[in-house]
C-alpha positions as CSV (number, residue, x, y, z in Angstrom):
1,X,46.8,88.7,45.6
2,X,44.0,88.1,43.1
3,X,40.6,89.0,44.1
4,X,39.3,85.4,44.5
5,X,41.9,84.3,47.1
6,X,41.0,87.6,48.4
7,X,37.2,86.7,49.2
8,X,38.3,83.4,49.8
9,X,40.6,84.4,52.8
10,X,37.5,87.1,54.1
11,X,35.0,83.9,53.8
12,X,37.4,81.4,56.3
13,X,38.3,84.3,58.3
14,X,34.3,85.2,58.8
15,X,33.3,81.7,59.1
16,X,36.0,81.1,62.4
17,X,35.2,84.5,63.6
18,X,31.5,82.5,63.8
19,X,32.6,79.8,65.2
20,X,34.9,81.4,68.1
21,X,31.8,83.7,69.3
22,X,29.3,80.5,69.0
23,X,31.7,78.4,71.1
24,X,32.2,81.5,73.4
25,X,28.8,82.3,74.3
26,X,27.3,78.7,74.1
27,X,30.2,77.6,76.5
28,X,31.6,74.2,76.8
29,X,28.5,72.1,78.0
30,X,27.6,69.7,75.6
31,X,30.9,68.2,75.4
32,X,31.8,68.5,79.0
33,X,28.5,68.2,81.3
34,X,29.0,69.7,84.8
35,X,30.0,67.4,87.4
36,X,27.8,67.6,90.9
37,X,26.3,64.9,94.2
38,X,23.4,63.6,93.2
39,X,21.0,60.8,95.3
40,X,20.8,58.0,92.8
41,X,17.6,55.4,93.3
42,X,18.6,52.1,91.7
43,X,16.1,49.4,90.1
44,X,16.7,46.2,88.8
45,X,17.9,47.4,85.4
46,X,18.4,51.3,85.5
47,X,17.9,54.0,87.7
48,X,17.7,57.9,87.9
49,X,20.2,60.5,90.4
50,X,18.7,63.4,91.5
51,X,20.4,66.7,91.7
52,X,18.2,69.3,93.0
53,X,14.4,69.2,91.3
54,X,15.6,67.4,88.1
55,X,16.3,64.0,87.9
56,X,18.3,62.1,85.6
57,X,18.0,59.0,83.9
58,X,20.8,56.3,84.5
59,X,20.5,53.6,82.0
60,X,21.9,50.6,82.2
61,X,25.3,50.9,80.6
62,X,27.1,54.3,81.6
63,X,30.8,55.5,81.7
64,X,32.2,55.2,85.2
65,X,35.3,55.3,87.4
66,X,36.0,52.7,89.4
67,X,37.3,52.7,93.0
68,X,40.6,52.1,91.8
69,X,40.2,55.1,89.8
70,X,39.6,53.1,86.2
71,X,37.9,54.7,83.5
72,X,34.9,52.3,81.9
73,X,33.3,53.8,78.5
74,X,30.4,51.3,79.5
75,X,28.7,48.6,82.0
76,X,26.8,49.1,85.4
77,X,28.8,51.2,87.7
78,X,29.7,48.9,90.9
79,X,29.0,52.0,93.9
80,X,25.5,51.9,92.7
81,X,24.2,48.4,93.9
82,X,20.7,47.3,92.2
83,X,17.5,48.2,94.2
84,X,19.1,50.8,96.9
85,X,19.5,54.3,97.6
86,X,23.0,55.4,97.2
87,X,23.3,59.2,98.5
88,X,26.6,61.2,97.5
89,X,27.3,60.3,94.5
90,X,29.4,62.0,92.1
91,X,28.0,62.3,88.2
92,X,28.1,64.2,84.9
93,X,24.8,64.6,83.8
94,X,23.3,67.3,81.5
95,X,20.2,67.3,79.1
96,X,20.5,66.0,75.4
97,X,18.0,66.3,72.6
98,X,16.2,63.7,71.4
99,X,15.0,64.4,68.4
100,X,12.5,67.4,68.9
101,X,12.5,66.6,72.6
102,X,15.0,66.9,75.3
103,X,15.3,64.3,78.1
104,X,17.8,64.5,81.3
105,X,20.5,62.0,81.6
106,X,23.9,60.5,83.6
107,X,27.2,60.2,81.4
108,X,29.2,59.1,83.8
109,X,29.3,58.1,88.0
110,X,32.6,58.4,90.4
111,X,33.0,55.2,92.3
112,X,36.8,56.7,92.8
113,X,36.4,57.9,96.5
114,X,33.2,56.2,97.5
């Protein structure tokens, strides 16, 4: 083997060496958010689900599951009537960065079950 397929094969070997611990230690997270109940408060438009202290924003085109068990990429989930309280609900919802700042938000709501 010449020496530059040599250093070659040590740089790709190193570089998913890197990636394997990164994705190791920093988990899973950003591409699959945890799913928990949440109490969601509805407005006219958008809303927020609480889980805990933190609340999430709920704008007003999410993924959802309807209660058929239907996968929507987008549109206004219909378990979470406009201007209510809806306890119990079942979302992913994690924090993304925006920029230099980091906001709280809903990917997706479970109507399956509801």
């Amino acid at each position: 083997m010449t020496r530059s397929i040599l250093s070659a094969a040590v740089i790709v070997a190193f570089a998913v060496a890197c990636f394997g611990l990164g994705y190791t230690v920093h988990g899973t997270s950003e591409l699959d958010p945890p799913t928990s109940t949440a109490t969601c408060l509805i407005g006219a438009v958008d809303g927020s689900c609480s889980i805990g202290s933190t609340s999430y924003g709920l704008l007003s085109s999410v993924s959802w599951t309807d209660g058929g068990g239907v996968f929507h990429d987008s549109g206004w989930p219909d378990c979470l009537p406009k201007m209510s309280q809806v306890d119990h609900v079942q979302i992913q919802a994690d924090w993304i960065a925006l920029g230099s700042s980091r906001e709280a938000r809903v990917f997706w709501v479970n109507c399956h079950g509801s």
